[in-house]
C-alpha positions as a Markdown table, in Angstrom:
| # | Residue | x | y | z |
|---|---|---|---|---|
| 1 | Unk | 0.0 | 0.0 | 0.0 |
| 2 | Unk | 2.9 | 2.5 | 0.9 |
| 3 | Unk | 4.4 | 1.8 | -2.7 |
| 4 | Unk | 0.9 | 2.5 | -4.0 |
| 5 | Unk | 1.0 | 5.9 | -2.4 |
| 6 | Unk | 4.8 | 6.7 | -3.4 |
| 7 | Unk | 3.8 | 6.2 | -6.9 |
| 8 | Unk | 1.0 | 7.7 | -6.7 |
| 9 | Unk | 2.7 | 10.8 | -5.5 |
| 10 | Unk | 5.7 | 10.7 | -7.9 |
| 11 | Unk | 3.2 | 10.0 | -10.9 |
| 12 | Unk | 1.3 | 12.9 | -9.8 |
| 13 | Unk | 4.3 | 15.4 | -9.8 |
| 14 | Unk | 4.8 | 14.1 | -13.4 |
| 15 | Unk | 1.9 | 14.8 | -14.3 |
| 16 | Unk | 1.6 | 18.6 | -12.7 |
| 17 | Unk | 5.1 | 19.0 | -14.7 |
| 18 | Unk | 3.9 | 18.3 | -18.1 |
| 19 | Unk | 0.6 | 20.4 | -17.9 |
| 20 | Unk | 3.1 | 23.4 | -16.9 |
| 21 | Unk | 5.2 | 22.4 | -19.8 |
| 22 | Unk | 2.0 | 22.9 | -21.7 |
| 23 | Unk | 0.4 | 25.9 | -19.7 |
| 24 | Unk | 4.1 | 27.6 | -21.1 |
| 25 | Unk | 3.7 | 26.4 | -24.5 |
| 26 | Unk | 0.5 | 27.0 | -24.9 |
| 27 | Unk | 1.1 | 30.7 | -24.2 |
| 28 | Unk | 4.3 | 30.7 | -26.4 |
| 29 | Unk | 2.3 | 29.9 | -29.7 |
| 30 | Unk | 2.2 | 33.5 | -31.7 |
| 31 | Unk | -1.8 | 34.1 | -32.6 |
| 32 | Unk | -2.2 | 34.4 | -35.9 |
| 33 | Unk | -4.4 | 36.4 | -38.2 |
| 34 | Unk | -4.5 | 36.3 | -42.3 |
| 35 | Unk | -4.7 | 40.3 | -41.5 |
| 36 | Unk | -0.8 | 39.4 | -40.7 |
| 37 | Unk | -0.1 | 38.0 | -44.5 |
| 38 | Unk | 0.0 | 41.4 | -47.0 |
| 39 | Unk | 0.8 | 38.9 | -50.3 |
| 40 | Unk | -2.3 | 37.8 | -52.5 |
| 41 | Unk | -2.6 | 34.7 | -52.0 |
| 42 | Unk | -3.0 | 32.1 | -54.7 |
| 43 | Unk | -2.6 | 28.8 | -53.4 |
| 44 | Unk | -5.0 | 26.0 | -54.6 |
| 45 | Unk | -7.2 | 24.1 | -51.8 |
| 46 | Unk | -9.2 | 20.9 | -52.4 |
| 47 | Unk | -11.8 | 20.4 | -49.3 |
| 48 | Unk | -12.3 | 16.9 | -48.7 |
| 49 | Unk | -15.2 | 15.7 | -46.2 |
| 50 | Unk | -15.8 | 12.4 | -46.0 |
| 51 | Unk | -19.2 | 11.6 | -45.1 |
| 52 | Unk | -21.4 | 8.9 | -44.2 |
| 53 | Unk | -25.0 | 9.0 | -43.0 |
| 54 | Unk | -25.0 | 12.7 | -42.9 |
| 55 | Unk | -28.2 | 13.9 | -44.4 |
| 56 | Unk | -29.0 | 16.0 | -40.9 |
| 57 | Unk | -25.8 | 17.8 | -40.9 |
| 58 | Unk | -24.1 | 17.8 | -44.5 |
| 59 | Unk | -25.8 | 20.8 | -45.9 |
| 60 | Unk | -25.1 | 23.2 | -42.8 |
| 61 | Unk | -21.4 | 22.1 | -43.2 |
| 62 | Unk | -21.4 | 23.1 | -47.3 |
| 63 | Unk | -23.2 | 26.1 | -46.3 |
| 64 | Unk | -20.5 | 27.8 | -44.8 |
| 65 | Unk | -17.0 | 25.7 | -46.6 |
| 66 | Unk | -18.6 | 27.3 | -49.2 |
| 67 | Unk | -19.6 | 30.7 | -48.0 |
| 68 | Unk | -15.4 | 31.8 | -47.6 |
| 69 | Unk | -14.1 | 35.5 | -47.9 |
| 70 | Unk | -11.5 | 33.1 | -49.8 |
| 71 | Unk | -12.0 | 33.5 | -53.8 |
| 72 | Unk | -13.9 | 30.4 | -55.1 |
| 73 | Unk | -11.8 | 29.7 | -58.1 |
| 74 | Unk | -8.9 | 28.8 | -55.6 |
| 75 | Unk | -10.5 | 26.0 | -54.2 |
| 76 | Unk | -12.7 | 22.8 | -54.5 |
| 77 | Unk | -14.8 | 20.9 | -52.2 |
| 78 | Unk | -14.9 | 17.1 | -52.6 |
| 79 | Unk | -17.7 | 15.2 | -50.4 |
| 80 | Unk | -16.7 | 11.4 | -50.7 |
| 81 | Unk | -20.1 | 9.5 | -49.7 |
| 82 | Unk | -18.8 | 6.2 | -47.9 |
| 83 | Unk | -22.0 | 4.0 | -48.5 |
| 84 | Unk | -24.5 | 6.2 | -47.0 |
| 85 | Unk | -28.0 | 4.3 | -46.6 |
| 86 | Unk | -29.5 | 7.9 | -46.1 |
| 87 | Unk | -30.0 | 10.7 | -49.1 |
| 88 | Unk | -26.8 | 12.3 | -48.1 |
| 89 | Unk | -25.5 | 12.3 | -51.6 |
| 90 | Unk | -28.9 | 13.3 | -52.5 |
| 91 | Unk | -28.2 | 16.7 | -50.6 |
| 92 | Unk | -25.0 | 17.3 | -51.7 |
| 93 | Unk | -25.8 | 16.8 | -55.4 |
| 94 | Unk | -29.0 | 19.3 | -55.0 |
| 95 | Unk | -26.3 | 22.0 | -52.9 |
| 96 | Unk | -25.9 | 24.9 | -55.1 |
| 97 | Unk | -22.6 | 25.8 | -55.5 |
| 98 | Unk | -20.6 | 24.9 | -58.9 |
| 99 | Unk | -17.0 | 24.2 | -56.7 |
| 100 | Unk | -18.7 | 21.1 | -54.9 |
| 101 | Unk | -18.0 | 17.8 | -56.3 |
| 102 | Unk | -19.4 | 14.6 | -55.3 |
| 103 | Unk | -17.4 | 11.1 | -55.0 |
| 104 | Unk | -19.4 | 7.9 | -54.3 |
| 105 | Unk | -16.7 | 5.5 | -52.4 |
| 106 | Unk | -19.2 | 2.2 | -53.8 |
| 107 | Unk | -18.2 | 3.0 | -57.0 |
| 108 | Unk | -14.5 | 2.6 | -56.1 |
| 109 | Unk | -14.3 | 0.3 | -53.6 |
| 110 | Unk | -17.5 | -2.4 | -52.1 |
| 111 | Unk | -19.1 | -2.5 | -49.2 |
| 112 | Unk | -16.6 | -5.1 | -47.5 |
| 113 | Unk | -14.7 | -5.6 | -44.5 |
| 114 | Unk | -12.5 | -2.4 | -44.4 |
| 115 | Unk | -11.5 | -1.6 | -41.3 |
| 116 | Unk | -10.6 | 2.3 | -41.9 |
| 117 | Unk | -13.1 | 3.7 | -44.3 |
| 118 | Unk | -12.6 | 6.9 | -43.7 |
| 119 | Unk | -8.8 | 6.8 | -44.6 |
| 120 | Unk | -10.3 | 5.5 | -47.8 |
| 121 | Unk | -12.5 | 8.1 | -48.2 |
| 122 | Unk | -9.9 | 10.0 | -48.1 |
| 123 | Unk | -7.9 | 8.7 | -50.5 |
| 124 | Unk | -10.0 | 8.4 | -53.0 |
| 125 | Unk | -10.8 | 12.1 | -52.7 |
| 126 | Unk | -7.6 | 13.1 | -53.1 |
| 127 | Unk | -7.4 | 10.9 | -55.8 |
| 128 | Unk | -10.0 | 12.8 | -57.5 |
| 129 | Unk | -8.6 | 16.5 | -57.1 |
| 130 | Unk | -6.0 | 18.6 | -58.0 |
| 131 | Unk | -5.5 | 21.2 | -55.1 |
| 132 | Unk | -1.9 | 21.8 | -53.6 |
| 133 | Unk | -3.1 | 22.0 | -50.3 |
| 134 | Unk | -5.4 | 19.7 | -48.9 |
| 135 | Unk | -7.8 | 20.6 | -46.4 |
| 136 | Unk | -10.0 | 17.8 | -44.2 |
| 137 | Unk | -12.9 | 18.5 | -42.3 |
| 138 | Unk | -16.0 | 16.5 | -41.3 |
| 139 | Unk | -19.5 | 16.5 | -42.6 |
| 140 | Unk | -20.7 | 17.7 | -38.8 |
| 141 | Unk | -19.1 | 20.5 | -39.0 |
| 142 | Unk | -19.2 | 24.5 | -39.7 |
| 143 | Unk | -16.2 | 26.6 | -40.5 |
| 144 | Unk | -15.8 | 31.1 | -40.4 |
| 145 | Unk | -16.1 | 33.0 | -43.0 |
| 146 | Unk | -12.1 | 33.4 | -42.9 |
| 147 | Unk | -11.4 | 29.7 | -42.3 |
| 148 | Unk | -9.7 | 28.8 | -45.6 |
| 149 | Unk | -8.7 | 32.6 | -46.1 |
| 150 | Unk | -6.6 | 32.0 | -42.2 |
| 151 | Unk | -5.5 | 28.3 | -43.6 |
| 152 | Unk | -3.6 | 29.8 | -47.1 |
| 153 | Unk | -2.4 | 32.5 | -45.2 |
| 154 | Unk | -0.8 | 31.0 | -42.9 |
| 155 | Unk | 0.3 | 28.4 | -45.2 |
| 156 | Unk | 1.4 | 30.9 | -48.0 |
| 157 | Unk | 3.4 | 32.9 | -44.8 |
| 158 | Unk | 5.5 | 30.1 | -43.7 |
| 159 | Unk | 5.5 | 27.1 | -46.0 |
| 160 | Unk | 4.6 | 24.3 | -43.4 |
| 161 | Unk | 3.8 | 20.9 | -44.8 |
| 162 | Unk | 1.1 | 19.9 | -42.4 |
| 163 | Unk | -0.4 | 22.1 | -40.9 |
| 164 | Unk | -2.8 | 21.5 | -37.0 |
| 165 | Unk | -5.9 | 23.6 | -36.2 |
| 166 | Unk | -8.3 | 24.2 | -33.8 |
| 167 | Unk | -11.8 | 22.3 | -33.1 |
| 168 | Unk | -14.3 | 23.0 | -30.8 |
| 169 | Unk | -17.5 | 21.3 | -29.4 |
| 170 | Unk | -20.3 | 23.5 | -29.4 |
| 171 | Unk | -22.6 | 22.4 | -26.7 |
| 172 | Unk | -26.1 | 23.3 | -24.7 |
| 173 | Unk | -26.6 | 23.0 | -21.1 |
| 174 | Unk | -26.9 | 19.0 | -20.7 |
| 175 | Unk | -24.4 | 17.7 | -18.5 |
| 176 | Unk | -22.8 | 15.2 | -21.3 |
| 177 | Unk | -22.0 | 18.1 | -23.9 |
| 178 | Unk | -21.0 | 20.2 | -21.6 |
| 179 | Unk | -18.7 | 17.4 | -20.5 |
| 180 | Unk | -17.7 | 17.0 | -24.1 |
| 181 | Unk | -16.5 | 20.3 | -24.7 |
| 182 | Unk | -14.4 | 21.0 | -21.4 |
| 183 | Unk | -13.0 | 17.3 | -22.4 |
| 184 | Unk | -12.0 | 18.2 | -26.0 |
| 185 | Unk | -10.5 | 22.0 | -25.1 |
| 186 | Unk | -8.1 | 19.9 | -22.6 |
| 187 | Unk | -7.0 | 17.9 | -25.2 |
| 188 | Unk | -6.8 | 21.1 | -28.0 |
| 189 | Unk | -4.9 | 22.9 | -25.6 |
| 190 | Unk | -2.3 | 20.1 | -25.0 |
| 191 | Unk | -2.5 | 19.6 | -29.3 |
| 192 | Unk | -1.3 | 23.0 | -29.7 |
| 193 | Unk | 1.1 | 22.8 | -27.0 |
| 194 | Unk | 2.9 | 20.2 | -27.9 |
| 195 | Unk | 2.7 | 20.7 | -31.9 |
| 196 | Unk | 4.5 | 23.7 | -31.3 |
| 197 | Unk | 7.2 | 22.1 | -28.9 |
| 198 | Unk | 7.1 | 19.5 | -31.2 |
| 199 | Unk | 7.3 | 17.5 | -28.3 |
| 200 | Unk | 4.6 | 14.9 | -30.0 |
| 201 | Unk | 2.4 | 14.2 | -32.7 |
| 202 | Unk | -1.1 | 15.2 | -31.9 |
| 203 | Unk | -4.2 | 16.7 | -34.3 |
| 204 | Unk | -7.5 | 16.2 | -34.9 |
| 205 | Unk | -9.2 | 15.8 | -38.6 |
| 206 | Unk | -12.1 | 18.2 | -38.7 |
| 207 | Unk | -9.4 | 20.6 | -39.1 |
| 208 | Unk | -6.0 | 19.3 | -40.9 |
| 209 | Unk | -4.1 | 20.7 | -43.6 |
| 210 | Unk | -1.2 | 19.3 | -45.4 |
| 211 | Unk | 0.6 | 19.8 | -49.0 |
| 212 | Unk | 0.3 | 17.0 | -51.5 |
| 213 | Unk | 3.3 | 16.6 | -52.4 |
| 214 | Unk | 4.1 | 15.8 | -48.6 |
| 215 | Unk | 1.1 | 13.3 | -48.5 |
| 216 | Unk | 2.9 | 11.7 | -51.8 |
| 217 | Unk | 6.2 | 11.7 | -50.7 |
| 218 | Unk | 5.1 | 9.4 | -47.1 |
| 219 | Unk | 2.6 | 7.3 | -49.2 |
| 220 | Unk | -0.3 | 8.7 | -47.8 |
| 221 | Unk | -2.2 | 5.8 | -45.6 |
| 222 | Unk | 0.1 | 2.9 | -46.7 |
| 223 | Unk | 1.2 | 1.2 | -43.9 |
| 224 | Unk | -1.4 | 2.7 | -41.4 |
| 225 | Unk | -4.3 | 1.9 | -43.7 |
| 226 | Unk | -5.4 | -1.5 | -41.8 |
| 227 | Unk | -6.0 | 0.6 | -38.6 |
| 228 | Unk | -9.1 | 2.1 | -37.9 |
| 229 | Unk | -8.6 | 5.5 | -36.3 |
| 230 | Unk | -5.5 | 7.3 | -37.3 |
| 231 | Unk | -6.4 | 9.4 | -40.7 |
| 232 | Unk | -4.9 | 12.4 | -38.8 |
| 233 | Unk | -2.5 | 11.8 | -36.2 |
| 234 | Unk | -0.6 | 8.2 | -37.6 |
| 235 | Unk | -0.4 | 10.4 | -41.1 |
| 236 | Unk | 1.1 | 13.6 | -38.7 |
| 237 | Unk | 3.6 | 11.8 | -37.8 |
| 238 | Unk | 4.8 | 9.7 | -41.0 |
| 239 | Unk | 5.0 | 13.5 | -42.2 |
| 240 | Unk | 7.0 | 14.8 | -39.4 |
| 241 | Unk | 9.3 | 11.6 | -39.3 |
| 242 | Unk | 10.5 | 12.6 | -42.3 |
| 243 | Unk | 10.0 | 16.7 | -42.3 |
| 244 | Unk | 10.3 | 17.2 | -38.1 |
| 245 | Unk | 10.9 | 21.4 | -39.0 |
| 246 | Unk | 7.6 | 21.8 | -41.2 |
| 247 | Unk | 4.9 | 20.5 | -39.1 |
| 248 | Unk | 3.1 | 23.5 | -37.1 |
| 249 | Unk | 0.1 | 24.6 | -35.3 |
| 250 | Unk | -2.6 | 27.4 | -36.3 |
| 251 | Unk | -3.3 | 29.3 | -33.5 |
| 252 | Unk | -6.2 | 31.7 | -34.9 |
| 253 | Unk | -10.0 | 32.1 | -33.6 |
| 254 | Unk | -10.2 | 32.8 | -37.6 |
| 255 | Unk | -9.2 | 28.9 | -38.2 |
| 256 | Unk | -11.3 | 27.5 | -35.5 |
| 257 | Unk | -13.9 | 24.3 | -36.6 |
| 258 | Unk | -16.9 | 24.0 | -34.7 |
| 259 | Unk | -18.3 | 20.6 | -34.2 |
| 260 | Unk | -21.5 | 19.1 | -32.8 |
| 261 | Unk | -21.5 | 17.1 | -29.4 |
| 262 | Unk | -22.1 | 13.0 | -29.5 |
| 263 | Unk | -25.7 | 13.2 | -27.9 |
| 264 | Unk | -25.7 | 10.1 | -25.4 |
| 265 | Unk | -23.0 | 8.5 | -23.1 |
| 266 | Unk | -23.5 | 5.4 | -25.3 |
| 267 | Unk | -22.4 | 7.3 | -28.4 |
| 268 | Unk | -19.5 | 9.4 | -26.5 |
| 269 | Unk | -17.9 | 6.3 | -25.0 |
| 270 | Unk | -17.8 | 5.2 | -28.7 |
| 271 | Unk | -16.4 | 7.9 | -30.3 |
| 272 | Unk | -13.6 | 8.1 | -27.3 |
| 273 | Unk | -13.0 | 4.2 | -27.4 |
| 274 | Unk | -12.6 | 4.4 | -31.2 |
| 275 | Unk | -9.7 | 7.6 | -30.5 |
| 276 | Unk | -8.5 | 5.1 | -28.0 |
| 277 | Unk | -8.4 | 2.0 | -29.9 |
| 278 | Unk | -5.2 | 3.7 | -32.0 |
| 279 | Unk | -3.0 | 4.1 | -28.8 |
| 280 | Unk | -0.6 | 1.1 | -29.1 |
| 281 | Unk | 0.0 | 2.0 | -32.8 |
| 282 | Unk | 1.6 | 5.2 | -32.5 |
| 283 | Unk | 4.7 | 5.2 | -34.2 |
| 284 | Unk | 5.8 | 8.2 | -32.0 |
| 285 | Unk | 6.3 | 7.1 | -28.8 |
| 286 | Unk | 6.8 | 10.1 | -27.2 |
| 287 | Unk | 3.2 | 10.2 | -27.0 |
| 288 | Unk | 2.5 | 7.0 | -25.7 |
| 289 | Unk | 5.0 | 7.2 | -22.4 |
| 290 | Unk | 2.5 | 10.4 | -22.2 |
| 291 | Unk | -0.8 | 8.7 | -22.8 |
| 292 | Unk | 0.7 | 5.7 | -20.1 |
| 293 | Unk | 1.6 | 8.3 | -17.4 |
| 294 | Unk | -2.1 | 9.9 | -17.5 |
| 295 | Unk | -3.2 | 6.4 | -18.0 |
| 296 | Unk | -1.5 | 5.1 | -15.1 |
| 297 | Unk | -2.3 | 8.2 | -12.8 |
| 298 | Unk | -5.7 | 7.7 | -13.6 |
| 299 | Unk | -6.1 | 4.6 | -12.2 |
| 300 | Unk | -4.3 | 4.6 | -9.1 |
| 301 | Unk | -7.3 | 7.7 | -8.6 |
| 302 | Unk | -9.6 | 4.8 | -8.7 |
| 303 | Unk | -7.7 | 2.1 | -6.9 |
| 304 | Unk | -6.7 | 4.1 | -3.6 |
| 305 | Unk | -10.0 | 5.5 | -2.5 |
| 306 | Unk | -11.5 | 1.9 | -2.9 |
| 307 | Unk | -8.5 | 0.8 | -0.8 |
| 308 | Unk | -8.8 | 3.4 | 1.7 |
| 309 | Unk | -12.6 | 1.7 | 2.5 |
| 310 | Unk | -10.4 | -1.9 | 3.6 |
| 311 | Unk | -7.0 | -0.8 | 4.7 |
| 312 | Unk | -6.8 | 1.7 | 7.7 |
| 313 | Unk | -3.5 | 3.2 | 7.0 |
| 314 | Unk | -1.4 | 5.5 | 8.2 |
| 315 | Unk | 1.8 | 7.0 | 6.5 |
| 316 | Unk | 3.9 | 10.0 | 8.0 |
| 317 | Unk | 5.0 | 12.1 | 5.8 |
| 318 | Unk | 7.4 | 15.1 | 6.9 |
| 319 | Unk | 6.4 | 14.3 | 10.5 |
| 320 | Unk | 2.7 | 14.3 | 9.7 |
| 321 | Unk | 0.1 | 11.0 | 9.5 |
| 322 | Unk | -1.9 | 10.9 | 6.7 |
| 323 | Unk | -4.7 | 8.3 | 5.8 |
| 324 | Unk | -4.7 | 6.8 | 2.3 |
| 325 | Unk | -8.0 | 8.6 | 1.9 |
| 326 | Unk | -6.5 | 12.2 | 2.7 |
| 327 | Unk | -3.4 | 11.3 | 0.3 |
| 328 | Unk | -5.8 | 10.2 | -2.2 |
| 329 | Unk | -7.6 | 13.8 | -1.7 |
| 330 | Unk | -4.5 | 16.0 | -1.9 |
| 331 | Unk | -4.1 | 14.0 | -5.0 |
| 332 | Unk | -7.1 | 15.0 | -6.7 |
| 333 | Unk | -6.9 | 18.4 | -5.4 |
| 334 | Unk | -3.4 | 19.1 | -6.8 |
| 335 | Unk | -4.4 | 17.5 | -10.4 |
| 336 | Unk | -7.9 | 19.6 | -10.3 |
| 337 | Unk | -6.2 | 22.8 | -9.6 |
| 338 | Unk | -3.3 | 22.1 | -12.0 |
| 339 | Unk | -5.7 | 21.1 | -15.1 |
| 340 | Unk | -7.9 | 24.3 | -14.2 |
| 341 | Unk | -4.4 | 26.3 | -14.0 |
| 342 | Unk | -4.0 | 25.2 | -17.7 |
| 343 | Unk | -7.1 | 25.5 | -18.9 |
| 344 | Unk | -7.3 | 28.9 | -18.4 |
| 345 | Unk | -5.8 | 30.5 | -21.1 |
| 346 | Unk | -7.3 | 28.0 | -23.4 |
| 347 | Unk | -10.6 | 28.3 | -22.5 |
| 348 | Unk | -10.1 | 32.0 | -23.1 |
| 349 | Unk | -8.9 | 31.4 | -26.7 |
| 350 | Unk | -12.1 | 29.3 | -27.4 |
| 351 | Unk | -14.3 | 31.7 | -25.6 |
| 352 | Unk | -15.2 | 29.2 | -23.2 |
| 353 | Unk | -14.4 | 30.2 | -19.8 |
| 354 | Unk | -18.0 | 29.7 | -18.4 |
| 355 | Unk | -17.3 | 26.3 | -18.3 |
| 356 | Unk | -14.5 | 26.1 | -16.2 |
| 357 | Unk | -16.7 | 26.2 | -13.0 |
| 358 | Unk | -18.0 | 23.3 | -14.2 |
| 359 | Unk | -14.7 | 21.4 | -14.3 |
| 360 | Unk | -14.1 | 20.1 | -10.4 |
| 361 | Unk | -18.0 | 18.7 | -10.2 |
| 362 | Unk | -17.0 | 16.6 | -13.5 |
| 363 | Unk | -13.6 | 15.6 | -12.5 |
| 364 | Unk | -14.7 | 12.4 | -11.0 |
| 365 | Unk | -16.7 | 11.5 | -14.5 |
| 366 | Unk | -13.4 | 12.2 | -16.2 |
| 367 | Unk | -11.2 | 9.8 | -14.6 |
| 368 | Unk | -13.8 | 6.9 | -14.5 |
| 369 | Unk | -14.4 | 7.6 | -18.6 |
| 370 | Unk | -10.5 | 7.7 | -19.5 |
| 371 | Unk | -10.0 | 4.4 | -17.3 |
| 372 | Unk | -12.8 | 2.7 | -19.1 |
| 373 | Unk | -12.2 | 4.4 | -22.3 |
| 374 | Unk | -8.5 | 3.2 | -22.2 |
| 375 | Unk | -9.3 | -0.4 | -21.7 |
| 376 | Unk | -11.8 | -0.7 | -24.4 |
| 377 | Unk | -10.2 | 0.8 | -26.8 |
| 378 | Unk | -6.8 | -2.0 | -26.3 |
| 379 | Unk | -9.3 | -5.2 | -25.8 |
| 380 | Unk | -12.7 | -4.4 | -26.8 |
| 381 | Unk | -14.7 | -3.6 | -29.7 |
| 382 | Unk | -16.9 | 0.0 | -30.6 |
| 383 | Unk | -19.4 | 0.4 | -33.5 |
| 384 | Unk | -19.1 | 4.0 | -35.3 |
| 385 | Unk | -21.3 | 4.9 | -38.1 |
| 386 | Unk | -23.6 | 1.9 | -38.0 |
| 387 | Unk | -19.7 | -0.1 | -38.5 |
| 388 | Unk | -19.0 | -2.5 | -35.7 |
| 389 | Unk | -15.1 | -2.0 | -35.0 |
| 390 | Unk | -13.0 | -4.9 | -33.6 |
């Protein structure tokens, strides 16, 4: 039990010291705003947005990737339908706008045991365009006005070859989206952190950008293609393997994707099983001694309050007895108030800080869902998109 506790400790002080690291770097990323760039631009975009079983939200999402202060003849938007069984394509056929194309992913590959459709999807798309630049997104989200015009910009400014940007979670007042989007700032906070550190590889694809030519030169998906999660952070990191100095983050409210909430626990313990499932395949592995520190810390959070309820323990500790349960609450404590201390500026750059009061009452939530969340996602299975996942 005492080795519990010493772990515990030391894990915790790890922990504290990488959300500093990433308080610093967080603050350390310059904003940006295309305002910044003077140069006409003129690079050529292809939009891709995979979609599947998206008649609710796929029009919404055209509506504004195609309402852009950027000039429509620099850029294309190709919606690759993956075997919807609704009238998705129906909608985006019908979507008036003359720079929208439509790619059925039936007529290039069956309905068959894939495991990574949308890695296909995007393939294919790609396949299918000509843009230098190519910009993902998905079909549940909305974009700004200067979203494409912030992405060329900064692209056209300092020449990176993939290129990180922010996503947020819109949400109501219902406990689970709320949840959601103080769980996903966490994580875009430590994404831009540690981009720009380039301390590891970590993005999300509703808001990815990345030259061709790079995408060529790794061989896009080969090699990752059999996995089912990954289309943007296993293909982040075959680019920075092999260009380390050209990977960068887009720190811009301009550039910020906004994305609908899961609506049920059932469907959010999905979605974050299925990011989870990818873990043990990073080829960067900087990230996973990260993801098994929090993973670790985590559950020893569970394991010592349970033991507190058997074991009446007593350690001394600078000349002062502590139970397991008062250790295991100055544990909590110190990682609350360190996540909040991060959190802060972040949440201020998403124009969420109304949340943060939120954040000690779901704490609890949070450590049970990653524990549970982490497991799964190594040894059992998920279903996404009507797909079961094994």
């Amino acid at each position: 039990m005492a080795i519990l506790c010493v772990v515990s400790v030391l894990l915790m002080i790890v922990y504290i010291s990488l959300l500093m690291y990433y308080r610093v770097a967080w603050g350390k990323i310059p904003n940006f705003s295309a305002a910044n760039f003077h140069e006409k631009l003129s690079t050529q975009i292809v939009v891709i947005i995979p979609a599947r079983n998206e008649a609710k939200h796929i029009h919404a999402c055209l509506a504004t990737v195609t309402n852009q202060s950027y000039p429509p003849h620099l850029y294309q938007v190709v919606v690759v339908d993956d075997h919807s069984t609704d009238n998705t394509a129906d909608i985006v056929r019908a979507f008036p706008s003359k720079n929208i194309s439509l790619v059925l992913l039936k007529e290039h590959i069956p309905v068959k045991a894939l495991n990574s459709y949308k890695k296909k999807a995007i393939e294919i798309g790609i396949q299918q365009s000509t843009g230098k630049l190519i910009v993902t997104t998905d079909a549940d989200c909305y974009v700004s006005y200067e979203w494409l015009k912030t992405i060329a910009a900064f692209y056209e400014m300092y020449r990176p070859l993939f290129i990180a940007a922010p996503v947020s979670i819109d949400c109501n007042r219902s406990f689970i989206e709320m949840f959601q989007a103080l769980d996903f700032m966490t994580l875009q906070g430590i994404t831009g952190a540690s981009v720009h550190k380039k301390m590891h590889s970590m993005c999300n694809g509703a808001n990815l950008a990345y030259e061709r030519a790079a995408y060529l030169e790794v061989d896009g998906f080969k090699g990752i293609d059999f996995i089912a999660s990954g289309d943007d952070m296993l293909l982040m990191h075959k680019i920075y393997k092999r260009f380390p100095d050209r990977v960068m983050f887009l720190k811009s409210r301009e550039a910020i994707v906004n994305t609908e909430p899961v609506k049920t626990i059932k469907d959010f313990l999905n979605q974050r099983i299925r990011w989870a499932s990818k873990a043990d395949k990073y080829d960067d592995k900087r990230i996973t001694a990260v993801l098994a520190i929090v993973y670790l810390f985590n559950i020893l959070l569970i394991v010592l309050p349970v033991l507190s309820a058997f074991l009446n323990v007593r350690f001394q500790i600078f000349n002062v007895h502590y139970s397991v349960l008062q250790i295991w609450i100055l544990l909590l404590t110190c990682k609350t108030g360190a996540e909040l201390f991060f959190l802060f500026p972040v949440a201020s750059f998403f124009n969420k800080s109304r949340l943060l009061w939120l954040f000690p009452i779901m704490q609890p939530f949070h450590i049970i869902y990653t524990v549970i969340a982490g497991w799964l996602g190594k040894f059992g299975s998920y279903y996404w998109k009507d797909r079961k996942v094994t």
